[in-house]
TINUTI-22922 format. One line per 10 residues: number of its first residue (from 1); their letters; for each residue x, z, y of N, C-alpha, C. Coordinates in steps of 0.001 Angstrom, whole numbers, plus 524288, in hexadecimal, padded with zeros to 5 digits. Atoms other than C-alpha are relative to their C-alpha. Layout:
# residues N
NUM	a	X:Z:Y:X:Z:Y:X:Z:Y | ...
END
This chain:
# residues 221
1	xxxxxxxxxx	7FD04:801D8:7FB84:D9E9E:F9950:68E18:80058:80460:803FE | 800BF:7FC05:7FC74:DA2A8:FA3BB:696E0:8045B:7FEAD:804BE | 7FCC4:800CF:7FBB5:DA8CD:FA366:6A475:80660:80211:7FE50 | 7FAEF:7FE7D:7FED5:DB7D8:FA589:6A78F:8014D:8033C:80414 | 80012:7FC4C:7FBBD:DB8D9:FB1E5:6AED7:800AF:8054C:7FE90 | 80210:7FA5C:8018B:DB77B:FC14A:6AE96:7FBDB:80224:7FD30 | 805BE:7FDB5:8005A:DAA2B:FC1EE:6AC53:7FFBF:7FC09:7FA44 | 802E6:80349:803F1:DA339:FBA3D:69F3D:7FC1A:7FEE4:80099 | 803E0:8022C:7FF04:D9B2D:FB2F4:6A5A6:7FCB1:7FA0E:7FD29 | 8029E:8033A:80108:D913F:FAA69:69E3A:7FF6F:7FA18:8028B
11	xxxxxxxxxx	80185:803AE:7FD04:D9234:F9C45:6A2F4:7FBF2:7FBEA:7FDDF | 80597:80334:801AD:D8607:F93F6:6A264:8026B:7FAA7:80182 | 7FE41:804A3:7FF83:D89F6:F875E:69DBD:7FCCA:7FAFD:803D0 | 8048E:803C4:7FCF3:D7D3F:F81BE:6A590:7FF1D:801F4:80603 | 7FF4B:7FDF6:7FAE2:D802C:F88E7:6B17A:800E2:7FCEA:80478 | 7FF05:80547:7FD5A:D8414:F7DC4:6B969:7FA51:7FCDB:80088 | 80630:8035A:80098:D77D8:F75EA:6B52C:7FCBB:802EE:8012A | 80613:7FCB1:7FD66:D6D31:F8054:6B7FB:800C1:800C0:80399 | 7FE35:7FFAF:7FC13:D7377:F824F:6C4A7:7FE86:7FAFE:80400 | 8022B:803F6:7FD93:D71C0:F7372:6C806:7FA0B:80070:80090
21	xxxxxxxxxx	8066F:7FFDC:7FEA9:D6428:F7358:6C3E2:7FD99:80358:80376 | 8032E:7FC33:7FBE4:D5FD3:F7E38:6CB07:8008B:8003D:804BA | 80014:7FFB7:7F81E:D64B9:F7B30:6D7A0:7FD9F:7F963:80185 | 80334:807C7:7FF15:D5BFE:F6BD1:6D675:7FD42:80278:8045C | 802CD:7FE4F:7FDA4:D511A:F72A0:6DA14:7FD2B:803E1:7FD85 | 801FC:7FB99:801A6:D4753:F7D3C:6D820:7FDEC:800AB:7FA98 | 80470:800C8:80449:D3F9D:F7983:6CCA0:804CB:8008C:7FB6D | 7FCFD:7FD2E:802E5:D4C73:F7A81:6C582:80395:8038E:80031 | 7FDFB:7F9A9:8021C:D513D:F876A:6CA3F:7FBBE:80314:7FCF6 | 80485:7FD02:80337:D43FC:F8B5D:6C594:800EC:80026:7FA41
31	xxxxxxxxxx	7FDC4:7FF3B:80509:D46AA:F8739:6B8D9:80327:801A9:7FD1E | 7FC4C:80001:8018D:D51A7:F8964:6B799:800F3:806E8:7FEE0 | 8013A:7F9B5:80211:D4EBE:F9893:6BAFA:7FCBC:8014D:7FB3F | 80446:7FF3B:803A4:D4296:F98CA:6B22C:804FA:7FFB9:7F867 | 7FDCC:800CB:80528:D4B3C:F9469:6A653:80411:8026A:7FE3D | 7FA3B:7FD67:7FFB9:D585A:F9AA4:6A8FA:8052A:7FAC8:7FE89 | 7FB20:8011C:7FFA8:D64B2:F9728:6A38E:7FF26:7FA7E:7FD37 | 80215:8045F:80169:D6604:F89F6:69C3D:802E4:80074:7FB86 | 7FEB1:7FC2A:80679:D6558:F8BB1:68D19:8004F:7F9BE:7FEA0 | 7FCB4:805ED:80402:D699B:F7CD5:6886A:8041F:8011C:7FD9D
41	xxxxxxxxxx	7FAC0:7FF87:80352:D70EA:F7F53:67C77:800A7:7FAF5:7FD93 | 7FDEE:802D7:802F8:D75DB:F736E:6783C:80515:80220:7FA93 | 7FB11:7FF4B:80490:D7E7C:F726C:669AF:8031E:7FD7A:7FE34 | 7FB5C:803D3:7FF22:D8931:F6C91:66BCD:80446:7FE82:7FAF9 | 7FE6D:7FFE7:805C2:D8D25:F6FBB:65CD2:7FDD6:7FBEB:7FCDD | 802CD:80488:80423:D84E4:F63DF:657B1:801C4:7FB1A:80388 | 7FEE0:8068D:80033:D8823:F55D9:654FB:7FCD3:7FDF2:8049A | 80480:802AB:7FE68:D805A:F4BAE:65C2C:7FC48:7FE32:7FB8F | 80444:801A3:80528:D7BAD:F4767:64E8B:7FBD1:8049E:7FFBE | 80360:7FBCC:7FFAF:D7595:F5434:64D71:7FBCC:800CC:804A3
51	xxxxxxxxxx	802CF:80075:7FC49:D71C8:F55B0:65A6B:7FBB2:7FB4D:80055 | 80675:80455:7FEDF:D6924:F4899:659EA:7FDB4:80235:7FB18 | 803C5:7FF99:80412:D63EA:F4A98:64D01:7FBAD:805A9:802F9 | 802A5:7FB5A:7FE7C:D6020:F58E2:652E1:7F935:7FDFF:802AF | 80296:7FFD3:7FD4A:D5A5F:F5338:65EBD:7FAFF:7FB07:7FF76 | 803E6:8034A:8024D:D520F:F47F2:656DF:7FAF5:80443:7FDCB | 80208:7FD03:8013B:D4B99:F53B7:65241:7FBE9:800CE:80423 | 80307:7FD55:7FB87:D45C9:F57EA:65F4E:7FE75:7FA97:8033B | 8022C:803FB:7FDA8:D4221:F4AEC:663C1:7FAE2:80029:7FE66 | 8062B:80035:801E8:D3372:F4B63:66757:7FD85:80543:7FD46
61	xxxxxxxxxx	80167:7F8BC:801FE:D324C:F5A3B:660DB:7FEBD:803FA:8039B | 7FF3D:7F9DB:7FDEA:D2FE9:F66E3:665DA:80598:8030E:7FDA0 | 7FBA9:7FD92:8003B:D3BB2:F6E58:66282:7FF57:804A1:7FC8C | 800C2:7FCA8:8034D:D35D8:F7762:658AE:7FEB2:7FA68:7FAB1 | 801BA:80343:80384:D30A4:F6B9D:65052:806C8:7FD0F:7FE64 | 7FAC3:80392:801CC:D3E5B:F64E3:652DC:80311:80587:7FC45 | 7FD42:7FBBE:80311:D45E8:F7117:64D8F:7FC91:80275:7F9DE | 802F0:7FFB1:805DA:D3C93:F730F:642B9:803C3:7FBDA:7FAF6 | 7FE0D:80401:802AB:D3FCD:F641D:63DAD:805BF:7FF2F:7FFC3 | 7F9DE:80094:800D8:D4F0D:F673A:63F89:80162:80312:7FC7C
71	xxxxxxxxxx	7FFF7:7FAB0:8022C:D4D15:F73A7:6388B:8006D:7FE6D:7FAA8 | 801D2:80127:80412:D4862:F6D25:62D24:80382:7FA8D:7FE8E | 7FAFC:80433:802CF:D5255:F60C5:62BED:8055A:803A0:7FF66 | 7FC0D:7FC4B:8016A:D5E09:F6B42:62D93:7FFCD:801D3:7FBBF | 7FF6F:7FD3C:804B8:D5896:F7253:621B0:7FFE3:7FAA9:7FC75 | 7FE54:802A7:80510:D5A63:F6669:61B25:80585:7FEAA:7FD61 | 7FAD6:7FF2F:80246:D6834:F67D4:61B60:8033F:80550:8009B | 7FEE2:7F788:7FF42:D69BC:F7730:618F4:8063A:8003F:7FF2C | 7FA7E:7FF99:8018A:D78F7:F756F:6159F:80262:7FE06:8063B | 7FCBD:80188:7FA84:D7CD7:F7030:624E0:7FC54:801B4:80470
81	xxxxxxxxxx	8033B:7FF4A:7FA9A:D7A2D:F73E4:631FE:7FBEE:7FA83:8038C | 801DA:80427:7FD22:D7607:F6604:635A7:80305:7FC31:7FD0B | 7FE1D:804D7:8043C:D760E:F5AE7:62B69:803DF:7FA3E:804A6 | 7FC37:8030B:7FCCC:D8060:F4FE2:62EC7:7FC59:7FB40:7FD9B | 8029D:806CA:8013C:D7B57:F40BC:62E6B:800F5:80021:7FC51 | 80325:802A4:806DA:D7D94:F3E80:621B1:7FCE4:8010A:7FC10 | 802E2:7FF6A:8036D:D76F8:F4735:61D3D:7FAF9:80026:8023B | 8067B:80140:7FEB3:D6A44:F454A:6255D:7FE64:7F95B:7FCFD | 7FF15:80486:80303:D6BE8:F3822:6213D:7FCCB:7FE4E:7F994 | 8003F:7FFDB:8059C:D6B3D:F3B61:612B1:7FA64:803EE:7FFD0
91	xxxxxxxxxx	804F0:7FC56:80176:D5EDC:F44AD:614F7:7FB58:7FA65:800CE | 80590:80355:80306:D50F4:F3CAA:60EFD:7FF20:7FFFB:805CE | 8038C:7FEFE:7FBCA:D4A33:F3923:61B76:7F93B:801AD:80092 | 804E5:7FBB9:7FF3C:D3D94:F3EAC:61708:80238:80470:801CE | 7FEAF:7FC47:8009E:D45BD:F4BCB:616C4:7FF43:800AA:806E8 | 8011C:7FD67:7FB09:D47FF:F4A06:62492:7FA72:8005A:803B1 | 803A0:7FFEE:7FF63:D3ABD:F457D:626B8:7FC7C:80601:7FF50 | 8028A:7FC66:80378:D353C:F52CD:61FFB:8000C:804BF:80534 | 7FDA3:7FD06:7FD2E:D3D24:F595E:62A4F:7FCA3:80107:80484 | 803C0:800BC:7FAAF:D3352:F54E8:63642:801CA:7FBB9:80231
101	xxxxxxxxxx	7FE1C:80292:7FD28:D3BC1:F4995:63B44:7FB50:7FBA9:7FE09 | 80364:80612:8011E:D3374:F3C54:63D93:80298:7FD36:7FDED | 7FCF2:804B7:800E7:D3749:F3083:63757:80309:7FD7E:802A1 | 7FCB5:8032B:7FBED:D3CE4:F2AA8:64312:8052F:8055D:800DC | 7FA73:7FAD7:7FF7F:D47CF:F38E5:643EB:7FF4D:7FF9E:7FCA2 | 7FB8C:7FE84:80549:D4B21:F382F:63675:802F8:7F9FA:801CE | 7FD25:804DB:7FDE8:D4F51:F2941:63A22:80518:80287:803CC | 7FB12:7FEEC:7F89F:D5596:F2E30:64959:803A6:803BE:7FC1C | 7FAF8:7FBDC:801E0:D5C3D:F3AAD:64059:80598:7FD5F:7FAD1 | 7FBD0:80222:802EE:D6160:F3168:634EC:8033F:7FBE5:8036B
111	xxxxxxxxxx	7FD62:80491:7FA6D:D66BB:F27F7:641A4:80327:80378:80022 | 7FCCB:7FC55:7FEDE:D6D47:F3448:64709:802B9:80033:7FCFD | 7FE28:800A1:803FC:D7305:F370E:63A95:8037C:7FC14:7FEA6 | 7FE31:80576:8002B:D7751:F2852:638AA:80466:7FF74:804B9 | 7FE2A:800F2:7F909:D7BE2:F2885:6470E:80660:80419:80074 | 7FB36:7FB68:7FFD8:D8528:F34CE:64585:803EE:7FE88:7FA39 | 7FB4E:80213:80512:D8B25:F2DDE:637CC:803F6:7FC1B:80212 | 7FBCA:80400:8001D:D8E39:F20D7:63DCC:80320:80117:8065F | 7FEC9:7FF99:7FAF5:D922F:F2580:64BAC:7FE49:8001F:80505 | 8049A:7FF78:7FAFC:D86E5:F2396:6547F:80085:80554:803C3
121	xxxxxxxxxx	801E4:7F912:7FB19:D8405:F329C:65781:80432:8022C:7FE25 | 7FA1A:7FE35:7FE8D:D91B5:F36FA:65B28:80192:80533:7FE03 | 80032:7F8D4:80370:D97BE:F43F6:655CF:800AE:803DA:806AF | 801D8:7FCA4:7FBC3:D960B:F4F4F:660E4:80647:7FE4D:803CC | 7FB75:80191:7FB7B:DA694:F4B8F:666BE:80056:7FAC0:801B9 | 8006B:8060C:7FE95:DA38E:F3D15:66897:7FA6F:7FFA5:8039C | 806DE:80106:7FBD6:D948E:F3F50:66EB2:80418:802A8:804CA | 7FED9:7FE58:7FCF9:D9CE2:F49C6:676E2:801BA:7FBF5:80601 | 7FD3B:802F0:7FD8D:DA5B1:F3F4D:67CD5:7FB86:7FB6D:8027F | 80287:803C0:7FDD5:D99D6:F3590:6805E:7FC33:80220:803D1
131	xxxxxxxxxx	802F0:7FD51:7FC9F:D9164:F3660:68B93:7FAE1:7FED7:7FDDA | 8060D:7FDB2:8005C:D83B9:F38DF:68C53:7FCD7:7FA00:7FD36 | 804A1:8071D:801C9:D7DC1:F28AA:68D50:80339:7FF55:7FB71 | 7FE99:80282:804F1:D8799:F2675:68399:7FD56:8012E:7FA9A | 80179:7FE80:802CF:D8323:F2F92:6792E:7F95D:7FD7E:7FFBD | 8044D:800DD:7FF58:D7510:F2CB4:67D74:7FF92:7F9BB:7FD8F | 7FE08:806D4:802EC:D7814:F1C7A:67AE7:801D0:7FF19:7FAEF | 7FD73:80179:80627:D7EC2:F1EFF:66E94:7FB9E:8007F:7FC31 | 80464:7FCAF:803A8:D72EB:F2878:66862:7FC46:7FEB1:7FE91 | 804B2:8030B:7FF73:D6781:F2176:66CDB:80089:7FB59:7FD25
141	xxxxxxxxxx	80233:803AA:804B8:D6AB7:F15A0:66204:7FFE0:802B6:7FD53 | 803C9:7FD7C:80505:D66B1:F1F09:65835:7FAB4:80124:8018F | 804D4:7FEFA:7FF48:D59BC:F1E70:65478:7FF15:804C1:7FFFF | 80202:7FA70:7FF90:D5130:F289E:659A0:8033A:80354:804B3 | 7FE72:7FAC9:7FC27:D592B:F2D48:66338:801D9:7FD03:8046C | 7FF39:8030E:7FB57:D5713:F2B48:6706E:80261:80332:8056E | 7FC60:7FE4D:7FBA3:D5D52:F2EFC:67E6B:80022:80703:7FEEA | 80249:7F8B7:7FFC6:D5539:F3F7F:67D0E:80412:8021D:7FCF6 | 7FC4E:7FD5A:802D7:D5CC2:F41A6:670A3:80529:8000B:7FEF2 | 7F9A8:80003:80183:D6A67:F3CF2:673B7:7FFEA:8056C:80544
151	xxxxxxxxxx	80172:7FCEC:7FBE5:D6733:F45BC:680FD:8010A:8064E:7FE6D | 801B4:7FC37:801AE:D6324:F513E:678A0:80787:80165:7FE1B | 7FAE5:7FFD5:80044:D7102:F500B:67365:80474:8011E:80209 | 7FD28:7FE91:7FB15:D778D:F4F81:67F3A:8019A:805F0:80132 | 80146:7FBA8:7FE23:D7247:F5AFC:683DD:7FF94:805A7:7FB2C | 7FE1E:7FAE0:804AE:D720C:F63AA:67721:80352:80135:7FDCA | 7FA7C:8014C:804C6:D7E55:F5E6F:66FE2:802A2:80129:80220 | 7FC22:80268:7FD2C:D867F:F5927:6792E:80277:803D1:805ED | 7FDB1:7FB61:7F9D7:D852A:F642C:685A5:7FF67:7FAED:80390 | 7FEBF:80106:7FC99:D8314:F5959:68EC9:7FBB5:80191:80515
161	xxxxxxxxxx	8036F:7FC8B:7FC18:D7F17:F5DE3:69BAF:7FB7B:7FD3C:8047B | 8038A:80362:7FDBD:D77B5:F52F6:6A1ED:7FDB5:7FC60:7FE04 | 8057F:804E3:802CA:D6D48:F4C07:698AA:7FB1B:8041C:80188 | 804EA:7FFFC:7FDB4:D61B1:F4B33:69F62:7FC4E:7FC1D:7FC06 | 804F4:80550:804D7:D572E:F45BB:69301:7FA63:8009B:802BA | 801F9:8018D:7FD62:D4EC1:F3F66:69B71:7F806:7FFF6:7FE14 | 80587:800F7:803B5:D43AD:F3D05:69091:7FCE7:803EF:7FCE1 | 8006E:7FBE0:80359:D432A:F49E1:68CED:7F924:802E7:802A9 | 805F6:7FC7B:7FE75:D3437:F50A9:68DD8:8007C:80303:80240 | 8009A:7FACD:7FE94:D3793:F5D34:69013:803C0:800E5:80588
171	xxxxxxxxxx	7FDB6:7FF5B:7FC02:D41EE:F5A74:69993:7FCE4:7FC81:80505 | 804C1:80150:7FE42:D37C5:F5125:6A237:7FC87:80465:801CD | 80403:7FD84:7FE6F:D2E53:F5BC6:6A020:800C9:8045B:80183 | 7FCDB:7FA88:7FE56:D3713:F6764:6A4F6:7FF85:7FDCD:80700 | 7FE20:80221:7F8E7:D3A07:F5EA5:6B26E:7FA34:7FF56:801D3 | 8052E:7FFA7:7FCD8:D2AD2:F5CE1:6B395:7FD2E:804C6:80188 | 80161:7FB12:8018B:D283E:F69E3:6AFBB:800D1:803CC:8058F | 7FCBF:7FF3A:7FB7C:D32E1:F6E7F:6BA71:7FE5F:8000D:80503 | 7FFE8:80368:7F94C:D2FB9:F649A:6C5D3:7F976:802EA:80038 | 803C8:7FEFC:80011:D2060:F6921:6C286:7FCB7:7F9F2:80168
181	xxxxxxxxxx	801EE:80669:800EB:D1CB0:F59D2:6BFB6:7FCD4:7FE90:7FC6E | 8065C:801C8:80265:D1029:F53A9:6BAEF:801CA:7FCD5:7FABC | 7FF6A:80299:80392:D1731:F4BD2:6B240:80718:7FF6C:7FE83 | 7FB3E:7FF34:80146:D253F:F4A80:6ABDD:80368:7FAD1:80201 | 7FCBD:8013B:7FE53:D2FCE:F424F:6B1E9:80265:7FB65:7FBF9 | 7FE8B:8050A:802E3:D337D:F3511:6AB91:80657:7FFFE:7FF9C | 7F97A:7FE67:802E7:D412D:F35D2:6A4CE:803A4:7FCB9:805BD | 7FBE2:8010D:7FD56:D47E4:F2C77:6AF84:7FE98:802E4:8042A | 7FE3D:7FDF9:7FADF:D4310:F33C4:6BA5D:80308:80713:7FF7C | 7FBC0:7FABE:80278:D47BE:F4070:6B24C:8064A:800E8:80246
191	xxxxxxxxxx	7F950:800E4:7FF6F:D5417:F3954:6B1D6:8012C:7FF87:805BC | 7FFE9:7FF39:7F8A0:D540C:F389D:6C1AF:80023:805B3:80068 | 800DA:7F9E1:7FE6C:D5070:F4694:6C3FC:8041E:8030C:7FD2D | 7FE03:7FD7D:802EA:D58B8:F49FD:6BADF:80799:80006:801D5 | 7FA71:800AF:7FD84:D6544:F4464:6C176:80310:8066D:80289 | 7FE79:7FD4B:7FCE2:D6461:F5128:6CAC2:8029F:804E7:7FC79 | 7FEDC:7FBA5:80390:D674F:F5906:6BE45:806EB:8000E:7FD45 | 7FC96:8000A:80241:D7243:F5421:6BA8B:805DB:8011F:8022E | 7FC17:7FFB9:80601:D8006:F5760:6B4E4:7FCD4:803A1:7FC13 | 8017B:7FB2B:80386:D7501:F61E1:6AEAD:7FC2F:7FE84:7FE55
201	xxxxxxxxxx	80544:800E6:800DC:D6AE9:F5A17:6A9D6:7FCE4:80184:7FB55 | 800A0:7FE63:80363:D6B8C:F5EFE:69C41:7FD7F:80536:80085 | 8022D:7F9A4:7FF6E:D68DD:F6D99:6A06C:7F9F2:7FF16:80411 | 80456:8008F:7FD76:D5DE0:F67C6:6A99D:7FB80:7FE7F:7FD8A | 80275:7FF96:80445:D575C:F6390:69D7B:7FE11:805B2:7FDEE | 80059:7FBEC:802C9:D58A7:F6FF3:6962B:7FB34:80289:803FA | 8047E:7FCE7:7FD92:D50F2:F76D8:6A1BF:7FBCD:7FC24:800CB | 804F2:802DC:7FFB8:D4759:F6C11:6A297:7FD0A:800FD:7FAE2 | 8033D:7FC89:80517:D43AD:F6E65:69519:7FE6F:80472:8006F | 8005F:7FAF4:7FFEA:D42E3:F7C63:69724:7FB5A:80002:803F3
211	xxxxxxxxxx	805B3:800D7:7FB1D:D3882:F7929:6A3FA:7FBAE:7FC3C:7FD10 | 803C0:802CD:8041A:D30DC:F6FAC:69903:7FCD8:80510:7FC1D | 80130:7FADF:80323:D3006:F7C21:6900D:7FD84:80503:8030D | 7FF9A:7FCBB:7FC93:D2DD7:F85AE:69952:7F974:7FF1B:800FE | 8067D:804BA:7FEE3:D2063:F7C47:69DF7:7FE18:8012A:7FBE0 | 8025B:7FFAF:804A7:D1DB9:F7B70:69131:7FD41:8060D:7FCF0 | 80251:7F991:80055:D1C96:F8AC4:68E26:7FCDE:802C9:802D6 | 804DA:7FD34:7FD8A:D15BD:F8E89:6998A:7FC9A:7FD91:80074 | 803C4:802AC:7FFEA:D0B51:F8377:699C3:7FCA4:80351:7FD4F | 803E2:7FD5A:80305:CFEC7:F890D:69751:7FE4E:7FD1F:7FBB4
221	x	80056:80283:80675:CFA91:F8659:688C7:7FA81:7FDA1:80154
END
């Protein structure tokens, strides 16, 4: 994306949003210096089918364990970039079991699967067109998947710029982390505090995670 001008100037699609945040108050220009620019790459090239199955993966994981167990159902279909429902479907559910998924995600992934055959989980130009509660209302009757991972969607798939996932650990423990609080912040009063963030609440995430991690590395061992 580059400006319209003389020059080729780089425009920062989050430029706007780090701009809000940092003028709240101090604690997030601090951060906001400490971290720099704001690296949320969402991939806007995947389904939602994909995208949930992905993000069933990382429910409850660390993010090396989840990418391990994706690593290892992908190689079960070495001929595609990303097996389509029917054919997860048609794979043994020990197989996916073998993979690392619990019994209860091979269920939520053959749902997904099921969900993206008969119409449930929408193809990526029909989620486009719905808003946020909608998608969220539609997703959540599939088993296994609840408000975090239609959220995760939102915000990775979809580009949208204000989901604030309320229930999220790391985002909680970024704002306690932040504020320098004894204890982490209960999802509705999240969702209060969180009002002041918004049209950017998605990128206010991203750096809250990043102030969760951050804690986490320098804590003495």
């Amino acid at each position: 994306m580059v400006a319209v001008g003389t020059t080729d100037t780089i425009v920062d699609p989050f430029g706007p949003a780090v701009a809000h945040l940092a003028a709240l108050d101090p604690d997030w220009t601090s951060l906001i210096a400490r971290v720099g620019r704001c690296g949320l790459q969402p991939k806007p090239e995947r389904e939602p089918y994909e995208a949930l199955l992905r993000a069933v993966a990382y429910q409850q994981l660390h993010a090396r364990a989840a990418e391990a167990i994706l690593n290892r159902f992908l190689a079960l279909y070495p001929d595609v970039s990303f097996p389509s429902p029917t054919s997860v479907l048609a794979t043994d559910e020990d197989m996916l079991r073998a993979c690392g998924f619990s019994a209860a995600k091979v269920m939520t992934i053959r749902g997904i699967a099921e969900g993206a055959l008969d119409g449930v989980v929408p193809v990526r130009s029909a989620a486009l067109a719905m808003t946020d509660e909608e998608l969220i209302s539609r997703l959540v009757s599939l088993r296994g998947i609840g408000r975090w991972t239609v959220e995760m969607l939102l915000i990775f798939t979809l580009e949208r710029p204000d989901v604030l996932p309320i229930d999220d650990f790391g985002v909680r423990e970024g704002w306690r982390v932040m504020k320098s609080l004894s204890k982490q912040p209960l999802p509705k009063e999240l969702s209060k505090i969180g009002q002041a963030w918004s049209p950017y609440r998605s990128t206010a995430a991203w750096y809250l995670w990043q102030a969760a991690d951050e804690f986490k590395r320098l804590k003495p061992k």
